[in-house]
KOLZA-625681 format. One record per atom (N, C-alpha, C, CB): residue in three letters; x, y, z. Coordinates in steps of 0.2 Angstrom, whole numbers, plus 5000, padded with zeros to 4 digits. Glycine has a CB too. Layout:
N
ALAXYZ ...
//
This chain:
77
UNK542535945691 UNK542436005695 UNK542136055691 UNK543136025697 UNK541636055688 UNK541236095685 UNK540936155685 UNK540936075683 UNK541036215683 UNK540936265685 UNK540036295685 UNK541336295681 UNK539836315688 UNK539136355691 UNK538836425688 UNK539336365697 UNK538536455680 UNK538636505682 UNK537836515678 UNK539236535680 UNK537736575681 UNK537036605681 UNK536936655675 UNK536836645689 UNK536436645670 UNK536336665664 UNK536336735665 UNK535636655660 UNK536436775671 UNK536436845672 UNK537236855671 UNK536036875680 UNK537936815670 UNK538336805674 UNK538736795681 UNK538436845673 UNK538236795684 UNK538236785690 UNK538636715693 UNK537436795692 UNK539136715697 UNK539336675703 UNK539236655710 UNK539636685702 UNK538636675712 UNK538736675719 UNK538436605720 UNK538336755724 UNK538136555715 UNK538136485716 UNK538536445716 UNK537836475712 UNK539036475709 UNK539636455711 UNK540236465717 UNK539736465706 UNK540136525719 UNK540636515724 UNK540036465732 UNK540936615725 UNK539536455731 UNK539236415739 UNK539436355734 UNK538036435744 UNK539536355729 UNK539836255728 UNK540536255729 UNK539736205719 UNK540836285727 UNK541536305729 UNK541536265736 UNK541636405732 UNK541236315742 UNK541336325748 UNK541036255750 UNK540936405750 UNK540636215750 UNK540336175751 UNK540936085747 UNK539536195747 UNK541136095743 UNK541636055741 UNK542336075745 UNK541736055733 UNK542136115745 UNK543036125750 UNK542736115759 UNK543536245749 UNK542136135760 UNK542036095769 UNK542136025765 UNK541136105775 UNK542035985762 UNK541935905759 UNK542735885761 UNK541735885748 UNK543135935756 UNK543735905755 UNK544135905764 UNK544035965749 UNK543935975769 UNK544135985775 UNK544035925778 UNK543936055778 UNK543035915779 UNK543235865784 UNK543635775781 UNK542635855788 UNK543635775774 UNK543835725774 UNK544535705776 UNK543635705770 UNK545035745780 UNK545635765780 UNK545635775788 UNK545735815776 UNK545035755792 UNK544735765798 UNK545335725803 UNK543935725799 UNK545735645801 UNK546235645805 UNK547035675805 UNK546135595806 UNK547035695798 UNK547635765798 UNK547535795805 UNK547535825791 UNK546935845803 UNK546935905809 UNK547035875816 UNK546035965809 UNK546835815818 UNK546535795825 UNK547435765825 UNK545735725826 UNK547735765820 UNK548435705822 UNK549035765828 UNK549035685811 UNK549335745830 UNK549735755836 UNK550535745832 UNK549535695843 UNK550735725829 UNK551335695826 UNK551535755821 UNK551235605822 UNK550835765818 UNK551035815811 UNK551235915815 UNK550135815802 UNK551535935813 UNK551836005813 UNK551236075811 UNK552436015809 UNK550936095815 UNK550736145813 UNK550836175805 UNK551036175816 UNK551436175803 UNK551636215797 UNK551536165790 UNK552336245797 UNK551536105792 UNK551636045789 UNK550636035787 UNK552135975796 UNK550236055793 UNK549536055790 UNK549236095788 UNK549336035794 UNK549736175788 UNK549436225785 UNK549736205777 UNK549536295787 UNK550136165776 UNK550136165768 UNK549836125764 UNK550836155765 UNK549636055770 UNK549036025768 UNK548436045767 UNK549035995772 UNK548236105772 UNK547636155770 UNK547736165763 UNK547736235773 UNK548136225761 UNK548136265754 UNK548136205749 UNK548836305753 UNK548236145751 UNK548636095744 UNK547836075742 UNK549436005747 UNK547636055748 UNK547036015749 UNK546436025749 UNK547035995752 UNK546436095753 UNK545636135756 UNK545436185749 UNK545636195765 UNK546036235751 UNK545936315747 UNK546136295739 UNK546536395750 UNK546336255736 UNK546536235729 UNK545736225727 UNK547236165728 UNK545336175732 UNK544836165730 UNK544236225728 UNK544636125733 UNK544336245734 UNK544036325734 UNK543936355728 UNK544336365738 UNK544836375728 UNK544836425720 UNK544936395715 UNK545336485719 UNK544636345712 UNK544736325707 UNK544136375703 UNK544536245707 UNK544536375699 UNK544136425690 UNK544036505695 UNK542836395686 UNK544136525701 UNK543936585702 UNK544436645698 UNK543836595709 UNK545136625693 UNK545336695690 UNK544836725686 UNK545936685686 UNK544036685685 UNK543336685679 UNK543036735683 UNK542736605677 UNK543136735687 UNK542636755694 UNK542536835694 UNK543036715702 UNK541936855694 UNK542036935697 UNK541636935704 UNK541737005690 UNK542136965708 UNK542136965712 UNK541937025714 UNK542536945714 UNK541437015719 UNK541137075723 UNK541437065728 UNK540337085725 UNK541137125734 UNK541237135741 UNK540937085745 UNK540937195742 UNK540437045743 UNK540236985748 UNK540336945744 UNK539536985750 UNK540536915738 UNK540936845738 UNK541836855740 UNK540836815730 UNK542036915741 UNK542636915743 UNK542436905751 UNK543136985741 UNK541936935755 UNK542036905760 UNK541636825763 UNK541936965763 UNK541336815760 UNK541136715761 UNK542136695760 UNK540436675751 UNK542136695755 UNK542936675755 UNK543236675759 UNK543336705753 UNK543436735760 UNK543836735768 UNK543536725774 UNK544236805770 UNK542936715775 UNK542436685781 UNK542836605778 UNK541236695779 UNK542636565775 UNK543036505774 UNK543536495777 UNK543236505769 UNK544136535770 UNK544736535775 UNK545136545782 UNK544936565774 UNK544936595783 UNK544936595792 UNK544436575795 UNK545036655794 
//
């Protein structure tokens, strides 16, 4: 899981690979969401465990602007 970063400092490459490994990780997890048997709350922890862990991997490195905080939360929600 190798981090992305631009000779300026810059992350905003790294956060669209982020974002791009965590839709990978969402749909592969395509019959969780579609399942009938699992609990709402039971699939949101699957989310965090699964989707957003991938997401924020390395971002405590991360300096974060105003438009990589909002791609983020465009994700998330």
């Amino acid at each position: 899981m190798g981090s992305i970063v631009a000779e300026n400092g810059g992350i905003s490459r790294e956060v669209i690979a982020r974002i791009q490994k965590a839709r990978g990780s969402f749909s592969k997890q395509r019959r969780v969401w579609l399942s009938k048997s699992l609990r709402k709350d039971t699939k949101i922890r699957i989310f965090n465990a699964c989707v957003k862990s991938v997401l924020l991997y390395g971002c405590e490195t991360w300096l974060v602007t105003n438009e990589i905080q909002r791609k983020i939360q465009t994700f998330v929600e």
